[in-house]
VEXLO-958697 format. One record per atom (N, C-alpha, C): x negated, y, z; atom name. Coordinates in nm, 3 decimals, always signed. Atoms other than C-alpha are relative to their C-alpha. Example, Ala and Ser with C-alpha at 12.3 -4.5 7.8 and 13.67 -1.06 7.14 Angstrom:
<nodes>
<node east="-0.089" north="-0.119" up="+0.000" atom="N"/>
<node east="-1.230" north="-0.450" up="+0.780" atom="CA"/>
<node east="-0.090" north="+0.120" up="+0.000" atom="C"/>
<node east="+0.082" north="-0.119" up="-0.006" atom="N"/>
<node east="-1.367" north="-0.106" up="+0.714" atom="CA"/>
<node east="+0.077" north="+0.109" up="+0.073" atom="C"/>
</nodes>
This chain:
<nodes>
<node east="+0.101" north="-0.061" up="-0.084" atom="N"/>
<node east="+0.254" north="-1.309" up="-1.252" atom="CA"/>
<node east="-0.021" north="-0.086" up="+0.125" atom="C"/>
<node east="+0.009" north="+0.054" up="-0.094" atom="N"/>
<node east="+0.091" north="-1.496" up="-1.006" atom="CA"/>
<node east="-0.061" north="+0.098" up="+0.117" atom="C"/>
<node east="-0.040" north="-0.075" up="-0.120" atom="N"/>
<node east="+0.157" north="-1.328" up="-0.632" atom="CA"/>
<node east="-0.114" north="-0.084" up="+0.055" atom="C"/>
<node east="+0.084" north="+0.074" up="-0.170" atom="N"/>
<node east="-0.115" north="-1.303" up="-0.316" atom="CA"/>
<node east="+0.133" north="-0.032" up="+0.105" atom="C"/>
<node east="-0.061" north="-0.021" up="-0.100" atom="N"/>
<node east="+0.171" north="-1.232" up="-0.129" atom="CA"/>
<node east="+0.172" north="-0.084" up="-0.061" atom="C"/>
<node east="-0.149" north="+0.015" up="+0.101" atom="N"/>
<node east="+0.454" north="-1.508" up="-0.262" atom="CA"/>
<node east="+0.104" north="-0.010" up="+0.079" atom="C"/>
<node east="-0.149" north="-0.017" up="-0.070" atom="N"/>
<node east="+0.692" north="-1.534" up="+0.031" atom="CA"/>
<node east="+0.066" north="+0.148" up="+0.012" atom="C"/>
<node east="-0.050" north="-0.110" up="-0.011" atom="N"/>
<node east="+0.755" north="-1.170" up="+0.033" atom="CA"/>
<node east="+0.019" north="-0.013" up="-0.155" atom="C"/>
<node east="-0.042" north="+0.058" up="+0.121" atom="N"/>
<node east="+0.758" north="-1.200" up="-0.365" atom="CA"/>
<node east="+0.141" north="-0.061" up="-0.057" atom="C"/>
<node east="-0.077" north="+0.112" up="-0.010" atom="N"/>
<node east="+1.004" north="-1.435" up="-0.334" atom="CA"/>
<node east="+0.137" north="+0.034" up="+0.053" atom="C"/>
<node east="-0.072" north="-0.157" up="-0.036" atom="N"/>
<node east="+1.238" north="-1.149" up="-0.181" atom="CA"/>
<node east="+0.012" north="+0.022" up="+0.145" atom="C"/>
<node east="-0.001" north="-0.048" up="-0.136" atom="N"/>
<node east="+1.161" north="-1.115" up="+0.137" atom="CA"/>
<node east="-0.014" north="+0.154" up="+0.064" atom="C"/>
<node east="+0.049" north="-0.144" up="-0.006" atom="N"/>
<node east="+1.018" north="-0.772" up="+0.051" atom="CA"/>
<node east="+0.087" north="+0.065" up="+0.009" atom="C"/>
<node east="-0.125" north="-0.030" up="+0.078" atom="N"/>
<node east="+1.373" north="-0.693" up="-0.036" atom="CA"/>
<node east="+0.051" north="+0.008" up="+0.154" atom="C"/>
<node east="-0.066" north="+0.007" up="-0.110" atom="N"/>
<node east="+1.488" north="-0.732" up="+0.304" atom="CA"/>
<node east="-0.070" north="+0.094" up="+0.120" atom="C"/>
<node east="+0.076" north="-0.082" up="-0.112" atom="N"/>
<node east="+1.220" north="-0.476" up="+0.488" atom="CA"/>
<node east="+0.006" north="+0.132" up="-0.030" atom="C"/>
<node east="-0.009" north="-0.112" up="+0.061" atom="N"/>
<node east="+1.279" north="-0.117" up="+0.515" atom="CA"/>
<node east="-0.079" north="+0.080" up="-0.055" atom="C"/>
<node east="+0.162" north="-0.056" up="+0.036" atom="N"/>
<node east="+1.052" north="+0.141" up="+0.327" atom="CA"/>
<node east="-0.061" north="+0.037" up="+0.079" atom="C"/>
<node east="+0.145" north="+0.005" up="-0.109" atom="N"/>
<node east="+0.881" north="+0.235" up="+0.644" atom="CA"/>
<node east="-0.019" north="-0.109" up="+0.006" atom="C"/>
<node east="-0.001" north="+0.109" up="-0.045" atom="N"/>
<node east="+0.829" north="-0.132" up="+0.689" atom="CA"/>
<node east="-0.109" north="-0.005" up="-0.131" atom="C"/>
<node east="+0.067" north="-0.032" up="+0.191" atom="N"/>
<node east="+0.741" north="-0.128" up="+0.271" atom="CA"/>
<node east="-0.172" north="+0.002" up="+0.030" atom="C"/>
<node east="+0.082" north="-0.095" up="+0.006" atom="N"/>
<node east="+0.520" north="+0.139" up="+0.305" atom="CA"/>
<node east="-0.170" north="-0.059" up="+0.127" atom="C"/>
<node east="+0.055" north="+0.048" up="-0.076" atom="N"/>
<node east="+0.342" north="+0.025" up="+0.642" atom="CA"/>
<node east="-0.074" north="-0.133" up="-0.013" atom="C"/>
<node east="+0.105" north="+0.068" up="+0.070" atom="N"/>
<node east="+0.229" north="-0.268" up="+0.486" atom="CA"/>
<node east="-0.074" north="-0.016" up="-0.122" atom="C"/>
<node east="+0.116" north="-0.044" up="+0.116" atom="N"/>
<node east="+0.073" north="-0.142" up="+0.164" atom="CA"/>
<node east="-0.074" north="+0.099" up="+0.121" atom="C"/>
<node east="+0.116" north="-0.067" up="-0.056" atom="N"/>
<node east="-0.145" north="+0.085" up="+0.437" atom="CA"/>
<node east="-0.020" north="-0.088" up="+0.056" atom="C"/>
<node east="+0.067" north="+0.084" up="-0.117" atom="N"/>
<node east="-0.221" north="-0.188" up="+0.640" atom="CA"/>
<node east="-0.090" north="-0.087" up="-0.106" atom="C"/>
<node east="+0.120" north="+0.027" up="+0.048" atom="N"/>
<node east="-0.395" north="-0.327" up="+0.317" atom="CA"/>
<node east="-0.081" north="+0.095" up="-0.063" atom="C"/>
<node east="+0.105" north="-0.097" up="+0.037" atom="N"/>
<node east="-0.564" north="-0.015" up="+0.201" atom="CA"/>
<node east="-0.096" north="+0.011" up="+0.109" atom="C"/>
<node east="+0.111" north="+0.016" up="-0.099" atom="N"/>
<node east="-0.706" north="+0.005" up="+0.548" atom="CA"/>
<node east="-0.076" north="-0.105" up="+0.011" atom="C"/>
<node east="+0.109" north="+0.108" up="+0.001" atom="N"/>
<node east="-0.863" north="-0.331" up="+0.531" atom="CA"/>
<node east="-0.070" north="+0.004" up="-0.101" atom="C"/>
<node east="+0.121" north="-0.037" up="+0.092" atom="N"/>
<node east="-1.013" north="-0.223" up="+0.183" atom="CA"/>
<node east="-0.087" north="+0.084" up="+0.000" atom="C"/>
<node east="+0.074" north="-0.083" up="-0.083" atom="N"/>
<node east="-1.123" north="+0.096" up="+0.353" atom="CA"/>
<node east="-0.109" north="-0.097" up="+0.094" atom="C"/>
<node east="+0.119" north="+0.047" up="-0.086" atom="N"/>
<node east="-1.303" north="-0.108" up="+0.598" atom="CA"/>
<node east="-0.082" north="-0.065" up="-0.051" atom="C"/>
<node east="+0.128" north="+0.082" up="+0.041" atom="N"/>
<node east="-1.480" north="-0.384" up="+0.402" atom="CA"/>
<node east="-0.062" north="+0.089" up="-0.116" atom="C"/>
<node east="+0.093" north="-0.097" up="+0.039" atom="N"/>
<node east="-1.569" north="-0.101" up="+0.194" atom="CA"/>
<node east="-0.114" north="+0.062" up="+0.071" atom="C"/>
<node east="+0.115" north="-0.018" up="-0.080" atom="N"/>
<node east="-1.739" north="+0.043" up="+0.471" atom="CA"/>
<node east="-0.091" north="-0.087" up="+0.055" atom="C"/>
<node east="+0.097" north="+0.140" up="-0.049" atom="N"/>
<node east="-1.908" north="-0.304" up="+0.571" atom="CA"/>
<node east="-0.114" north="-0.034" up="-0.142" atom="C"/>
<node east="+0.074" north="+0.011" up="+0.118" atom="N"/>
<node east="-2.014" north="-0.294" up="+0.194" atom="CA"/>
<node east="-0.017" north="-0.124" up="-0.057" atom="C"/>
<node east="-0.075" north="+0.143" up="+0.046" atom="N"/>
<node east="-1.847" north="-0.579" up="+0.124" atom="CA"/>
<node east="+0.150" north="+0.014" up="-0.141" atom="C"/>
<node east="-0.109" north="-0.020" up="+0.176" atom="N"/>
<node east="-1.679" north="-0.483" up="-0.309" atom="CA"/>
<node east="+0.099" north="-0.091" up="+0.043" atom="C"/>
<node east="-0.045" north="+0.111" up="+0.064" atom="N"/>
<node east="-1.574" north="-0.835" up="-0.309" atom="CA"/>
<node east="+0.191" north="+0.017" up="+0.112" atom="C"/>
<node east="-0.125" north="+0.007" up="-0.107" atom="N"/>
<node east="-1.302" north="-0.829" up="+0.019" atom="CA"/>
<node east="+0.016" north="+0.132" up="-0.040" atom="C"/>
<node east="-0.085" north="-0.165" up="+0.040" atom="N"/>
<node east="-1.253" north="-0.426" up="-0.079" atom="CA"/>
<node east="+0.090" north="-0.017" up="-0.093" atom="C"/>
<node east="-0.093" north="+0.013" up="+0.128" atom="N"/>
<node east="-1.098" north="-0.505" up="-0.413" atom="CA"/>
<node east="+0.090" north="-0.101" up="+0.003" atom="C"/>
<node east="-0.101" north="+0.106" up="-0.001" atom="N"/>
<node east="-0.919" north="-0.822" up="-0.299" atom="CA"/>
<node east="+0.089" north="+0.045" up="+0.120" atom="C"/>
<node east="-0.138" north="-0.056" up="-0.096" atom="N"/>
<node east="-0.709" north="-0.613" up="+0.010" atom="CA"/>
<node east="+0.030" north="+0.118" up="-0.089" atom="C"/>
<node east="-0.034" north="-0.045" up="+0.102" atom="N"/>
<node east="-0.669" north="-0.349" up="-0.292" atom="CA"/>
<node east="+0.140" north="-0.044" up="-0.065" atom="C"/>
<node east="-0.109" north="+0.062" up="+0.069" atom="N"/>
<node east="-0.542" north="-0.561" up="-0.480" atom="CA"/>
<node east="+0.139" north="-0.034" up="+0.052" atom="C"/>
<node east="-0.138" north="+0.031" up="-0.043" atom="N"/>
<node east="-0.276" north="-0.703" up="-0.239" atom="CA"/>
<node east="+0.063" north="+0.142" up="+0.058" atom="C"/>
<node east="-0.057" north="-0.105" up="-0.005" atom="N"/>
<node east="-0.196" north="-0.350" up="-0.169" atom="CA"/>
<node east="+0.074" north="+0.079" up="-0.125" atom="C"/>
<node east="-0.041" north="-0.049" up="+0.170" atom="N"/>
<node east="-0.124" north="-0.262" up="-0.502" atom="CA"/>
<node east="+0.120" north="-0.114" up="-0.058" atom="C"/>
<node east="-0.100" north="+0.069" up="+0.005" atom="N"/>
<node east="+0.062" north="-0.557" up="-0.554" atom="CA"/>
<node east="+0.153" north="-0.005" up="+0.081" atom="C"/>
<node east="-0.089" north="-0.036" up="-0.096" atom="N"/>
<node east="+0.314" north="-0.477" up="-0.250" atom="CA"/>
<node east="+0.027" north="+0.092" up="-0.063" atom="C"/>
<node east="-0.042" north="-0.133" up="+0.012" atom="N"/>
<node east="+0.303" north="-0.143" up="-0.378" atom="CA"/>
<node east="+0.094" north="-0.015" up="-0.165" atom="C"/>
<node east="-0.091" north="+0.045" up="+0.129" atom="N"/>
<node east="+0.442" north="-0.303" up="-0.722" atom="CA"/>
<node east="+0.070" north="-0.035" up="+0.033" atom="C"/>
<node east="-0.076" north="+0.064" up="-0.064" atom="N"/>
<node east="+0.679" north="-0.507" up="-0.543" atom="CA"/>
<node east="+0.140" north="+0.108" up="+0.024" atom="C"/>
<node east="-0.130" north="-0.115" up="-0.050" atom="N"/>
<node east="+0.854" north="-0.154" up="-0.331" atom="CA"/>
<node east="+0.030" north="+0.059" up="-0.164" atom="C"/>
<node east="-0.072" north="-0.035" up="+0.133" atom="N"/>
<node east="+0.884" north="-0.033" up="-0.707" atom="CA"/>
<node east="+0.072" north="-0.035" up="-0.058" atom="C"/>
<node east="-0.125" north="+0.139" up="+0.067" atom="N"/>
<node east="+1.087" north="-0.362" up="-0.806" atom="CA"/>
<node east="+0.143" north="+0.063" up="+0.093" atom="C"/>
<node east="-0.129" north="+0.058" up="-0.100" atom="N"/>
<node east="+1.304" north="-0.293" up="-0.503" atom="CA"/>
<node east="+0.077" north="+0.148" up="-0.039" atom="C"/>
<node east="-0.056" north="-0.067" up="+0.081" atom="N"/>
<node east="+1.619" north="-0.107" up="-0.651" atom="CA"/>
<node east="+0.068" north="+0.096" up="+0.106" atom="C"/>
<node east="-0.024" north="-0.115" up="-0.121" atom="N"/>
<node east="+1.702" north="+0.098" up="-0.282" atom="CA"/>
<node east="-0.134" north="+0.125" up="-0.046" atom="C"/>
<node east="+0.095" north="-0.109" up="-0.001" atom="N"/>
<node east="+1.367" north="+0.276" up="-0.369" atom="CA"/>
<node east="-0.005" north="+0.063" up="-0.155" atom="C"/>
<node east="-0.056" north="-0.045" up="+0.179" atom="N"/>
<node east="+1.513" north="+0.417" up="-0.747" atom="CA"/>
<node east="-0.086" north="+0.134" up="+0.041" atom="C"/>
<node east="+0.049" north="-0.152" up="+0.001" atom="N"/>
<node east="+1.452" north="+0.758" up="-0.598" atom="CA"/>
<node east="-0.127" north="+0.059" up="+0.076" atom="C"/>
<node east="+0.108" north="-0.053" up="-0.085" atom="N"/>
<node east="+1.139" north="+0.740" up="-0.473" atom="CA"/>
<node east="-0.093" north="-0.059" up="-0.102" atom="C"/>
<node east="+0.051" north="+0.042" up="+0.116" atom="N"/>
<node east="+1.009" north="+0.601" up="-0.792" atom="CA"/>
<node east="-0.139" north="+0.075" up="-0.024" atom="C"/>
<node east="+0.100" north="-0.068" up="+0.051" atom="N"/>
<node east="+0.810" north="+0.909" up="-0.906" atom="CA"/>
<node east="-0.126" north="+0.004" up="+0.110" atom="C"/>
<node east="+0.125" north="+0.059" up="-0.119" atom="N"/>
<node east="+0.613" north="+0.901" up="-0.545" atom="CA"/>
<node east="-0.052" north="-0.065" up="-0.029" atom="C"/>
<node east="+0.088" north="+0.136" up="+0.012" atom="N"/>
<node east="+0.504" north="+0.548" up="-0.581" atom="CA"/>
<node east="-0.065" north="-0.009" up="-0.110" atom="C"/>
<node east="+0.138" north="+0.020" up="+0.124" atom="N"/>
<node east="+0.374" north="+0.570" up="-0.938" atom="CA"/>
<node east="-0.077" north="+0.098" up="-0.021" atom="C"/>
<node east="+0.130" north="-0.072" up="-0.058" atom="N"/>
<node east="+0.183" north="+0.849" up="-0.806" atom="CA"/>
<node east="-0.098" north="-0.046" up="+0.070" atom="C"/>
<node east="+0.078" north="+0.116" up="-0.116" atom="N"/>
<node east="+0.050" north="+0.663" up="-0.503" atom="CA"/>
<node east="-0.057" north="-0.088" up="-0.058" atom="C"/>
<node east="+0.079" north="+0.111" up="+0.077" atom="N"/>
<node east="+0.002" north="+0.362" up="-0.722" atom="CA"/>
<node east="-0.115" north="+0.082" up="-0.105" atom="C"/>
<node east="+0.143" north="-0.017" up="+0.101" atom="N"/>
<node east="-0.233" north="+0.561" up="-0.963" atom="CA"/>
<node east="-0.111" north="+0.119" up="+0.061" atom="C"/>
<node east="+0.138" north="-0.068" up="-0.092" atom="N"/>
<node east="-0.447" north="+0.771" up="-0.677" atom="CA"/>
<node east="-0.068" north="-0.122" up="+0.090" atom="C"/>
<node east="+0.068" north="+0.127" up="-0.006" atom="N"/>
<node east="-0.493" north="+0.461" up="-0.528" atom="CA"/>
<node east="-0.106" north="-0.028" up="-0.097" atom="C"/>
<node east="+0.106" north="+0.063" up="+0.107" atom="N"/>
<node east="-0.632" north="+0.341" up="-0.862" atom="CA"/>
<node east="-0.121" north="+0.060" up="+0.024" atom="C"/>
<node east="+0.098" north="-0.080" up="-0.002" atom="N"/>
<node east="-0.829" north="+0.626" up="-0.905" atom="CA"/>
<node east="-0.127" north="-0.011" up="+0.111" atom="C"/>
<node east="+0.093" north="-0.004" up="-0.122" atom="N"/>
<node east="-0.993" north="+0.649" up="-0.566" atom="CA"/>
<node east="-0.085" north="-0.176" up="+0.016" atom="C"/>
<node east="+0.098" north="+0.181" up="-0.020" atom="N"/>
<node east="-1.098" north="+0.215" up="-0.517" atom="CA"/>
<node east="-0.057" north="-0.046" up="-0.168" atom="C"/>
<node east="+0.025" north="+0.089" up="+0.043" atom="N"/>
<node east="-1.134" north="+0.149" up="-0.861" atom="CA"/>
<node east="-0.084" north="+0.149" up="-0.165" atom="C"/>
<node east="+0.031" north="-0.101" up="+0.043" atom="N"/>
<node east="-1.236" north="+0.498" up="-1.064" atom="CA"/>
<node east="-0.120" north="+0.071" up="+0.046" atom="C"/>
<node east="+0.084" north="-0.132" up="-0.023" atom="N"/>
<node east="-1.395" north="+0.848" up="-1.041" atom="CA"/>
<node east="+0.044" north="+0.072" up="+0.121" atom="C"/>
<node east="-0.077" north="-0.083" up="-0.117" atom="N"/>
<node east="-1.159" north="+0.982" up="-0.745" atom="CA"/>
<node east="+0.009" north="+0.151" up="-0.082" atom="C"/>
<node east="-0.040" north="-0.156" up="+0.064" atom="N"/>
<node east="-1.054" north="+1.280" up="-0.974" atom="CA"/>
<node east="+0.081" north="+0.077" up="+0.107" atom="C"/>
<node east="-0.114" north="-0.039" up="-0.065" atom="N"/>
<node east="-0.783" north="+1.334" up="-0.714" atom="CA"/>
<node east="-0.047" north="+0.061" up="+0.127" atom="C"/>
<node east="+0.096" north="-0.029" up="-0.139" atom="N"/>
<node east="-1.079" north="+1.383" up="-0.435" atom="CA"/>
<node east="+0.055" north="-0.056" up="+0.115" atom="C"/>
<node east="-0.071" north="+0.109" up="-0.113" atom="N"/>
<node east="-0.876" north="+1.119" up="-0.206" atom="CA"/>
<node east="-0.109" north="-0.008" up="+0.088" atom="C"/>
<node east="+0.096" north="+0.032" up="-0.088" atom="N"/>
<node east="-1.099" north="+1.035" up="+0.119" atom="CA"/>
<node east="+0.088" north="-0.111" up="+0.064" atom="C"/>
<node east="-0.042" north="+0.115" up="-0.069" atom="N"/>
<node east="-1.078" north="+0.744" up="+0.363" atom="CA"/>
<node east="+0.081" north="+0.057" up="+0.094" atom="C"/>
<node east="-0.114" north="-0.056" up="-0.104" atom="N"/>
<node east="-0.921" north="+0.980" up="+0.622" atom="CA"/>
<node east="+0.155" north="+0.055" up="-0.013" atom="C"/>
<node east="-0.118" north="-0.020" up="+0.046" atom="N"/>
<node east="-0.667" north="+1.085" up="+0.390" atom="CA"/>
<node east="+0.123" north="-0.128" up="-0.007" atom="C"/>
<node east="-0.060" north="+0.128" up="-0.035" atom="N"/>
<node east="-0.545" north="+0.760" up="+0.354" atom="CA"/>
<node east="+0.024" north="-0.045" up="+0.121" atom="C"/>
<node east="-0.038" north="+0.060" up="-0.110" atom="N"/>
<node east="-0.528" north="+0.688" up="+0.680" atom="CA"/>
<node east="+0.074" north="+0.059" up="+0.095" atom="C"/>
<node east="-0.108" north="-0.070" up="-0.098" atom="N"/>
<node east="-0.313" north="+1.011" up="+0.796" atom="CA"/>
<node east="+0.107" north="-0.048" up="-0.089" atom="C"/>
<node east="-0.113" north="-0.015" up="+0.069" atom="N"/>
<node east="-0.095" north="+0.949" up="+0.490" atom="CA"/>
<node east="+0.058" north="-0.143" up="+0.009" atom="C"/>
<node east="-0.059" north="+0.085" up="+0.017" atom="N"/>
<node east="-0.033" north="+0.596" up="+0.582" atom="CA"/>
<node east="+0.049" north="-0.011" up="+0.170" atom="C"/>
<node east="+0.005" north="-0.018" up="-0.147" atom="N"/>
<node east="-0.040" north="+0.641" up="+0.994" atom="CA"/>
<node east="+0.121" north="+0.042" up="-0.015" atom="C"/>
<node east="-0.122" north="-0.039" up="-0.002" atom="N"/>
<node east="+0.323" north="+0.822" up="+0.913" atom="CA"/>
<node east="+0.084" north="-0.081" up="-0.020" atom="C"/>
<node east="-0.055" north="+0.104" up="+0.046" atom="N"/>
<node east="+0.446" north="+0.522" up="+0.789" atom="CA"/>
<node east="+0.025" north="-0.118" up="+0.092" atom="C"/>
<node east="+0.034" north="+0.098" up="-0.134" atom="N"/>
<node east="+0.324" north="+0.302" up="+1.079" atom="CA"/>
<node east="+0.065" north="+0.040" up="+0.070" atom="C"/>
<node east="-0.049" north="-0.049" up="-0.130" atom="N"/>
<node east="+0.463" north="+0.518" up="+1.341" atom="CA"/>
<node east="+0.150" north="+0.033" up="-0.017" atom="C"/>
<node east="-0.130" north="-0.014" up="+0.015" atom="N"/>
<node east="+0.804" north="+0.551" up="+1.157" atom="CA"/>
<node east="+0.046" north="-0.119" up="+0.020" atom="C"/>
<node east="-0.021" north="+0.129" up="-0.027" atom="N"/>
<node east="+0.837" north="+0.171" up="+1.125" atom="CA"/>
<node east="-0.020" north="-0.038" up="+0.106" atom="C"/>
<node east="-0.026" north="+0.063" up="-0.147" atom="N"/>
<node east="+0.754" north="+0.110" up="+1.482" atom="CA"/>
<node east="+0.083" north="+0.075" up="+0.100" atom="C"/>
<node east="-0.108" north="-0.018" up="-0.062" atom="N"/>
<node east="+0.968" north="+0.352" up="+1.581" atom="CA"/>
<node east="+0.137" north="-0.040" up="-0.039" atom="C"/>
<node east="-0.149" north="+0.029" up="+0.102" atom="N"/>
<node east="+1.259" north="+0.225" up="+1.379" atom="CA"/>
<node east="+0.017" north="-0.111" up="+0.103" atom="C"/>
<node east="+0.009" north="+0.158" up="-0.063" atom="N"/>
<node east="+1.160" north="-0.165" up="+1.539" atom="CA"/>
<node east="+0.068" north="+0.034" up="+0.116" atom="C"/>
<node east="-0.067" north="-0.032" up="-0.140" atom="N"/>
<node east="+1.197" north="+0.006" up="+1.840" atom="CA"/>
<node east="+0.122" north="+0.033" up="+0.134" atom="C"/>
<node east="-0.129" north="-0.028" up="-0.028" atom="N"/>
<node east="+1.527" north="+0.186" up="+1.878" atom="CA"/>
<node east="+0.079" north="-0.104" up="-0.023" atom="C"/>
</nodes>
């Protein structure tokens, strides 16, 4: 498989905690959120993609065993919503409270 993201790939990913994980698969859904809204497919589906790919990545990583069933949830409402019908009725704001928890845990983690 060829990686957007190969120094994390490469196991760097392996070394960041799942708020850390997590915080950067939303930090590329939000940039596909946005060039979605610019109405720009081409950059929507290519920060997608590297979100989805990260989000394959925290599934590799064998600390997150038990959080398994989450993520291949996440990974297939994702799908649904950028690349589907949105059966799941996902919105852009949803995504962005359900990843904002993630952000604000990881910078408080950095922090302490």
């Amino acid at each position: 498989m060829e990686y957007q993201h190969k120094e994390l790939a490469a196991g760097r990913w392996f070394t960041l905690s799942f708020m850390e994980q997590m915080a950067n698969i939303g930090s590329e859904v939000e940039r596909a959120i946005k060039w979605k809204a610019k109405n720009n497919p081409e950059y929507s589906k290519a920060a997608i993609n590297r979100g989805l790919e990260l989000l394959e990545l925290t599934k590799a990583d064998t600390r997150n065993v038990n959080r398994l069933k989450e993520l291949a949830r996440l990974y297939e409402v994702l799908v649904d919503y950028f690349y589907f019908s949105n059966q799941y009725s996902s919105s852009d704001e949803l995504w962005h409270k359900y990843f904002y928890a993630f952000n604000y845990a990881a910078r408080v983690n950095k922090c302490s």
